[in-house]
PAVOMI-499763 format. One record per residue (C-alpha): residue in three letters; x, y, z. Coordinates in steps of 0.5 Angstrom, whole numbers, plus 2048, in hexadecimal, padded with zeros to 3 digits. Layout:
BEGIN
ALAXYZ...
END
This chain:
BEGIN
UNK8B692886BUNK8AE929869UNK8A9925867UNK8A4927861UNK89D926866UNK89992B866UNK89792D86EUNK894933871UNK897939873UNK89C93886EUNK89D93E868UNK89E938863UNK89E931862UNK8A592F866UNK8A692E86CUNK8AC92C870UNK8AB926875UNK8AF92887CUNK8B692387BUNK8BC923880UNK8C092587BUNK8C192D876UNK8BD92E870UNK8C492C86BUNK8BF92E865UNK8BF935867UNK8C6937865UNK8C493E867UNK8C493B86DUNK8CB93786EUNK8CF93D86CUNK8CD942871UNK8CD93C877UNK8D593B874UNK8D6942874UNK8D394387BUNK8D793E87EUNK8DE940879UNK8DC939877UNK8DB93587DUNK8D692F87BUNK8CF93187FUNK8CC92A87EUNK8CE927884UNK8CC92D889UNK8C592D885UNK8C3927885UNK8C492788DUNK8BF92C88EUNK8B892A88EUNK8B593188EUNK8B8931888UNK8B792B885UNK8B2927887UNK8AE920886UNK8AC91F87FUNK8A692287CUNK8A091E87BUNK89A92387AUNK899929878UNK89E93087AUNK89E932881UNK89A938883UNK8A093C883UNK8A393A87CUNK8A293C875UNK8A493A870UNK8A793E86AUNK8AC93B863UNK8B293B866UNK8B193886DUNK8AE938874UNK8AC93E877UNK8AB94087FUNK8A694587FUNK8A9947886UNK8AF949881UNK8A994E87CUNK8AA94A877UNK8B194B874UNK8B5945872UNK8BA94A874UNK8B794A87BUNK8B794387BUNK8BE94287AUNK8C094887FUNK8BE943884UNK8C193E882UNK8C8941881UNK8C6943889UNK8C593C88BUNK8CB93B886UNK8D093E88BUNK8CC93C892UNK8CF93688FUNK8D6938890UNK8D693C895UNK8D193A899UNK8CF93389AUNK8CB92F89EUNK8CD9298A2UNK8C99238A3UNK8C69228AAUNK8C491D8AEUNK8BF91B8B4UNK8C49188BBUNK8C59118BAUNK8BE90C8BDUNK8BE9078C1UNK8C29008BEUNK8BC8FB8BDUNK8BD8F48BFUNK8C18EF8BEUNK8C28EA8BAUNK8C48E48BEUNK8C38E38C5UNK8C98E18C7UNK8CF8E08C4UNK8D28E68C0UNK8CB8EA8BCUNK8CB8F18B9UNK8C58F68BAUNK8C58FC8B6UNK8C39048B8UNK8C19098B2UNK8C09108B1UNK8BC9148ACUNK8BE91A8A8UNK8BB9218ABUNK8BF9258A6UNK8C192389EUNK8C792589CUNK8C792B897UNK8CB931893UNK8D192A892UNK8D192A89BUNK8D492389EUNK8CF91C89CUNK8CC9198A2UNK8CF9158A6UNK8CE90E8A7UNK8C690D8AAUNK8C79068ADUNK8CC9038B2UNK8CD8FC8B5UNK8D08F98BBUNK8D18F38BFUNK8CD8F08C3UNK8CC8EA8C9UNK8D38E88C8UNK8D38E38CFUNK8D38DC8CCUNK8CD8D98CBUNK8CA8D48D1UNK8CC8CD8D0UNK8C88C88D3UNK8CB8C18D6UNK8CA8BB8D2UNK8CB8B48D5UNK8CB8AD8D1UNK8C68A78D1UNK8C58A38D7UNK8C989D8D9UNK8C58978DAUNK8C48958E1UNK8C88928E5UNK8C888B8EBUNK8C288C8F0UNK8C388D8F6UNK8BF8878F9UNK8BE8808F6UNK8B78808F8UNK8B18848FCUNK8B288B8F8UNK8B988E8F7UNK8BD8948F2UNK8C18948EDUNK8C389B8EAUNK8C489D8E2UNK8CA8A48E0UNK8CC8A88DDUNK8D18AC8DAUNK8D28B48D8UNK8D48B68D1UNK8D48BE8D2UNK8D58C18D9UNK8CF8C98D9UNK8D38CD8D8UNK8D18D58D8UNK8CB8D48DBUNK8C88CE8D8UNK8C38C88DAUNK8C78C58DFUNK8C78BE8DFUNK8C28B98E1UNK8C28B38E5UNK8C88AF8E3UNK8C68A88E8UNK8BF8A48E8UNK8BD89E8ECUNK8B789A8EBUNK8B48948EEUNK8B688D8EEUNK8B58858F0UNK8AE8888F2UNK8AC8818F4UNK8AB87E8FBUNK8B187B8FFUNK8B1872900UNK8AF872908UNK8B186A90AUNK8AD86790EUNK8AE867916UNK8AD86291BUNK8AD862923UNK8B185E927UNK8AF855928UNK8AB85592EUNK8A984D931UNK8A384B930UNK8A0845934UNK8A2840939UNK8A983D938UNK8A8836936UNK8AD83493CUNK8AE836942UNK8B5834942UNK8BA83093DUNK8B9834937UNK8B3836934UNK8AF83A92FUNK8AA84092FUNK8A784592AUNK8A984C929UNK8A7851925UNK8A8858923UNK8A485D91FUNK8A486291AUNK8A586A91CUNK8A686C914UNK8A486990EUNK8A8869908UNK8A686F904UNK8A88718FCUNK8AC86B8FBUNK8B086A901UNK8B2863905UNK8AD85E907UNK8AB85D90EUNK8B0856910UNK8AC851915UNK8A885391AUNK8A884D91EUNK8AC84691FUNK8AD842924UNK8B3843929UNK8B783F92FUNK8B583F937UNK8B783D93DUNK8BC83A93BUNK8C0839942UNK8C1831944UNK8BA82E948UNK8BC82C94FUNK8BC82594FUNK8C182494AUNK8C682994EUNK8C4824954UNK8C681E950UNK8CC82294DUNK8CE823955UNK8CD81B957UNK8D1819952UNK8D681D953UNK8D681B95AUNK8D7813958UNK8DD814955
END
């Protein structure tokens, strides 16, 4: 249990480093502990007890050791490796009679959770106020979880490709036509909704055919007879000009019948001749 290092403050050359653990090489030692204890093992009670036995040392004794051949020595106990172990079959039996549960802080806030939606776990921790001792209860557990957000998770609307557009409304002079399509997932707990399931667009933008339009025949000039059956001209014009690939203009003019009625010496000779017979 003791090193051969030679540090101040220490009557000889050895000095015990500050071990969790009880000096074994001193048999001295073990006897009287097995004989305080009716031979109960003090080791395990010892080695909770950070008054007693702390972190190892690195440096030099501390200001209230000494040291001496057999053992370390506090000098709060005059020295004597008696008083030394005085104390310790003190603190052997407040192991047994009087332990000291560990203690903890109230539970802290639980921190965020892991998913937004779903089903997530946070966590909430809480730290040790009081370290057990003398063999009292271990600490409890220091971290705890839960679940969080379980609402199901939004779900937008998912809609298919376009549909290729169908027949234009009109044959010519702009028309529409209008393409769809279809949804494949409806939104559900408050997903995106759907967007716009139908479009049209233009179509046949180019202008319409206009046919050629024409007034009625109006008689032009004298009519060739007076009676008898003649001829005279007759014309008409154009009240709408064939546009964009429509109907040509007809005639505007020909030539027509008139007077048409019997000349009067041919009804007086159709009238004598009658009378002879």
């Amino acid at each position: 249990f003791s090193q051969n290092l030679a540090m101040p403050g220490c009557l000889t050359r050895r000095c015990e480093s500050r071990t969790r653990t009880p000096p074994r090489s001193s048999s001295l030692f073990a006897q009287e502990v097995a004989n305080s204890l009716n031979g109960t093992s003090l080791e395990g009670a010892l080695a909770r007890d950070p008054l007693v036995w702390d972190a190892s040392m690195t440096g030099q004794c501390p200001a209230d050791w000494v040291c001496t051949g057999d053992a370390k020595v506090r000098t709060g106990y005059g020295g004597s490796y008696l008083g030394w172990l005085s104390n310790l079959k003190t603190i052997a039996k407040k192991a047994l009679t009087d332990p000291v549960d560990c203690k903890v802080s109230d539970w802290g806030p639980f921190g965020a959770c892991s998913k937004s939606c779903g089903g997530g776990t946070q966590q909430a921790t809480r730290t040790v106020t009081q370290q057990a001792r003398f063999a009292g209860k271990a600490c409890p557990e220091l971290s705890k979880e839960q679940p969080c957000n379980t609402h199901a998770c939004p779900v937008d609307c998912k809609v298919g490709d376009w549909g290729p557009f169908g027949a234009c409304s009109k044959s010519c002079g702009v028309g529409t036509q209008q393409a769809t399509r279809t949804v494949t997932q409806q939104a559900r707990f408050g997903g995106k909704a759907c967007p716009e399931l139908s479009k049209e667009q233009p179509c046949n933008t180019h202008a319409c055919p206009v046919d050629c339009e024409v007034s009625d025949w109006v008689p032009v000039g004298a009519c060739s007879k007076s009676c008898g059956g003649g001829t005279q001209q007759a014309t008409r014009t154009v009240t709408q000009q064939a546009l964009h690939g429509g109907k040509a203009c007809p005639e505007l003019s020909k030539e027509q019948s008139c007077n048409e009625q019997l000349c009067p010496s041919t009804v007086f000779g159709l009238g004598v001749g009658l009378a002879l017979r």
